[in-house]
C-alpha positions in Angstrom: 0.0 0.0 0.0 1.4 3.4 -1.0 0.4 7.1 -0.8 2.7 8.7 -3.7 0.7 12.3 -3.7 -1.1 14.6 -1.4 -2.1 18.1 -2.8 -4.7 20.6 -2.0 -6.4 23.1 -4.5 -8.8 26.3 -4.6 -11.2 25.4 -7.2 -13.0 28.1 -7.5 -15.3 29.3 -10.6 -13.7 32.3 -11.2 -10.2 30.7 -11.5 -9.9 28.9 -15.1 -7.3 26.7 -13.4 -7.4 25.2 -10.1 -4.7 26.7 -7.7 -2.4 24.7 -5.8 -2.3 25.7 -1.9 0.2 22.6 -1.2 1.6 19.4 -2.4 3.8 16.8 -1.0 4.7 13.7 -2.8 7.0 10.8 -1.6 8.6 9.7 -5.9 11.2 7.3 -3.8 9.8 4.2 -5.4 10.0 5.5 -8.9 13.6 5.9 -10.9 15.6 8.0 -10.2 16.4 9.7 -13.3 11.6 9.7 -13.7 11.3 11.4 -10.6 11.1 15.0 -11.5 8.6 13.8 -14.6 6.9 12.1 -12.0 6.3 15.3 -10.0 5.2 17.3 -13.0 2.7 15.0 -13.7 1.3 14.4 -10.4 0.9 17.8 -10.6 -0.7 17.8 -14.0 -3.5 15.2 -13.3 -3.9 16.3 -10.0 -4.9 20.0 -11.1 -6.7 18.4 -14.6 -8.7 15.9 -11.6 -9.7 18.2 -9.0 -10.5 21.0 -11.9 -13.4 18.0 -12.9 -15.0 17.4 -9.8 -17.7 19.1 -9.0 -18.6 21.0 -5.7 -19.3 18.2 -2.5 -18.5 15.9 -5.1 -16.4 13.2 -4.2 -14.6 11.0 -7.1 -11.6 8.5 -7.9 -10.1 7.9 -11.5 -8.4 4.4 -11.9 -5.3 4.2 -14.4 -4.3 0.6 -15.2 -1.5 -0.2 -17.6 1.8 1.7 -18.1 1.9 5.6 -17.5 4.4 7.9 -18.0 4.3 8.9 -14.2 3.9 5.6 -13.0 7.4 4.6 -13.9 9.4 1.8 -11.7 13.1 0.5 -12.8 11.9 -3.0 -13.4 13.2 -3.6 -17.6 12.0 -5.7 -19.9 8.2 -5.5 -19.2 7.5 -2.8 -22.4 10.7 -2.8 -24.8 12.6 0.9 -24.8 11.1 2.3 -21.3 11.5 0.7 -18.0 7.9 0.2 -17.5 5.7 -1.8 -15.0 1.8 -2.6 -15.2 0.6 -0.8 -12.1 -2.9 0.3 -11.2 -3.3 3.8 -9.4 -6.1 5.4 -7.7 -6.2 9.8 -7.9 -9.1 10.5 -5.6 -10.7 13.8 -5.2 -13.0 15.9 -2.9 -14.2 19.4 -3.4 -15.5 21.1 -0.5 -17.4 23.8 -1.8 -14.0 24.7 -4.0 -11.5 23.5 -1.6 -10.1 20.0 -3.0 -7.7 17.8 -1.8 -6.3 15.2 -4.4 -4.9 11.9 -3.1 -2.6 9.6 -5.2 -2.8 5.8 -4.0 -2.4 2.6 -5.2 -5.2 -0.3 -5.6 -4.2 -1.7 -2.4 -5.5 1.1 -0.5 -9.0 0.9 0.6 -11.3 3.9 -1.4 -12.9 5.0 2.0 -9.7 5.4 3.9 -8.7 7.5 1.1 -11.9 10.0 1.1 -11.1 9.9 5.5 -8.0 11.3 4.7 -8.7 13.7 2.2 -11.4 15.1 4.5 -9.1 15.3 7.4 -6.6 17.0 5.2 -9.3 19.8 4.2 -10.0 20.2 7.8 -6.7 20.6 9.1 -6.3 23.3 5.7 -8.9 25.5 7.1 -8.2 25.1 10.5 -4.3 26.4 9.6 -5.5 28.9 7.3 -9.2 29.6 7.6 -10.5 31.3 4.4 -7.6 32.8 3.2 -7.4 30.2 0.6 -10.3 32.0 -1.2 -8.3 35.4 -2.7 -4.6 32.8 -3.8 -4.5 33.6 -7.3 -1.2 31.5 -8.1 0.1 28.4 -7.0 2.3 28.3 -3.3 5.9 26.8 -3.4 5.6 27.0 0.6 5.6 23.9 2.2 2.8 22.7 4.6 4.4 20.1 7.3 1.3 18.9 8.0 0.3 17.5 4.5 4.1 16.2 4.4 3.7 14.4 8.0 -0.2 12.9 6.8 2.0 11.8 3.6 3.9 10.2 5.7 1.9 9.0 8.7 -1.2 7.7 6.7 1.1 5.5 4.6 -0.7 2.5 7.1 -4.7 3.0 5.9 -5.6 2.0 9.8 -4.7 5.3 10.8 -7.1 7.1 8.1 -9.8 4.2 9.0 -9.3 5.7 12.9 -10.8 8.3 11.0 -14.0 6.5 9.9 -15.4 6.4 13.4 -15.7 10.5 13.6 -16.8 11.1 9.7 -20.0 9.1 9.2 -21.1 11.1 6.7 -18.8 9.3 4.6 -21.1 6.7 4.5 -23.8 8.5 3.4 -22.0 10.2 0.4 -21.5 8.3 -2.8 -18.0 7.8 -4.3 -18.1 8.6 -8.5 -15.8 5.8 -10.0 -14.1 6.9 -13.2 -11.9 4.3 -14.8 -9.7 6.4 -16.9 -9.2 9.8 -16.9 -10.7 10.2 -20.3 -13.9 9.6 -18.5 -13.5 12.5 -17.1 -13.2 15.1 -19.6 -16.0 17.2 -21.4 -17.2 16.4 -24.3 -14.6 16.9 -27.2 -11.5 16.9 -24.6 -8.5 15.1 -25.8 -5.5 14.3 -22.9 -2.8 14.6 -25.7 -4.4 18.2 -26.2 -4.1 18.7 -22.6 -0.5 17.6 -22.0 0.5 19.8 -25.1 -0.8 23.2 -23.4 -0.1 22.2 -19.7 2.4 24.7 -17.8 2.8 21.6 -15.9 4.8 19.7 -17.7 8.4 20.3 -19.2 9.3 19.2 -22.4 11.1 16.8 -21.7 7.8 15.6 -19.9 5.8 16.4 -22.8 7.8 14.4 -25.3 8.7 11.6 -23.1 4.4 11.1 -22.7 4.6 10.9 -26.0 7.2 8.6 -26.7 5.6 6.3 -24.3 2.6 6.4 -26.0 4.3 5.7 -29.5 6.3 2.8 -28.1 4.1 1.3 -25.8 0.8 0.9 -27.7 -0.2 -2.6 -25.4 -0.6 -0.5 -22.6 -2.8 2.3 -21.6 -1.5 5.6 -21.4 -2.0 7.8 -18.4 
């Protein structure tokens, strides 16, 4: 069971972009020479996510196959990259424009997730109240407490401790997307996307694309 990304964004409907208030990531397990393409695209989904999910929505996107920022040193498995099949998890919940964004793998149970991204948002406005509403750009200034959840919530019992004070979890359904294209409007292509994103570098942007060329048995992002 792994947490690789927490982030929290203002998603507000004046902003054409949602604005990241914090991110902390833990790119260990990946390679070392993927990790900053990692970053940028944990970054990139998790903004292109949260920017999808409605208001007191709550939702998860599933990725299965190889991705471009789901890459592990283990060779052989797709011929040119060092690729493995993995199956990730980007949940989101948007307060009333406040979203936290949770990367996990399929080992980690869906409503420990949604405890933790709902403790996350409460410890946000409990550090910082409103002040979240007038950020315009996105912070560089670390939070400690989204780095120490990172780290701490790694074991899912300690988010299901948090089960036992959020019942409304319960009564809240959980939107299941299975790719990310399932998630875009109408007419939305994700190669579009990655082209425009300030995300992404382009080194980022063109090795997405050479994965996709290369790898055509396996699903891309």
């Amino acid at each position: 069971m792994k947490i690789t990304a927490l982030l929290v964004l203002k998603c507000a409907p004046e902003t054409s972009d949602p604005v990241i208030l914090a991110n902390a990531s833990d790119v260990s397990h990946f390679g070392y020479f993927q990790r900053s393409s990692v970053k940028e695209f944990v970054v990139f989904v998790g903004r292109t996510v949260a920017s999808r999910t409605p208001p007191s929505q709550r939702q998860s996107v599933q990725h299965e196959g190889c991705a471009p920022f789901l890459i592990l040193d283990l060779p052989g498995l797709c011929p040119g990259f060092n690729f493995t099949r993995l199956q990730l998890f980007v949940h989101a919940y948007n307060r009333n424009g406040l979203c936290a964004v949770g990367f996990m793998d399929d080992h980690y149970p869906v409503r420990s997730a949604f405890s933790l991204l709902n403790q996350v948002l409460d410890e946000y406005q409990k550090s910082f109240g409103e002040a979240w509403r007038s950020a315009k750009e996105d912070s560089s200034q670390p939070w400690p407490y989204l780095t120490e959840a990172l780290n701490k919530f790694q074991d899912p019992a300690e988010a299901d401790k948090l089960l036992k004070i959020q019942r409304e979890l319960d009564e809240t359904k959980i939107i299941l997307h299975k790719t990310i294209d399932s998630v875009l409007a109408r007419g939305e292509k994700l190669d579009s996307l990655v082209e425009k994103s300030s995300d992404l570098s382009m080194a980022s942007q063109m090795f997405y694309k050479q994965a996709k060329k290369t790898n055509s048995c396996c699903t891309i992002l």
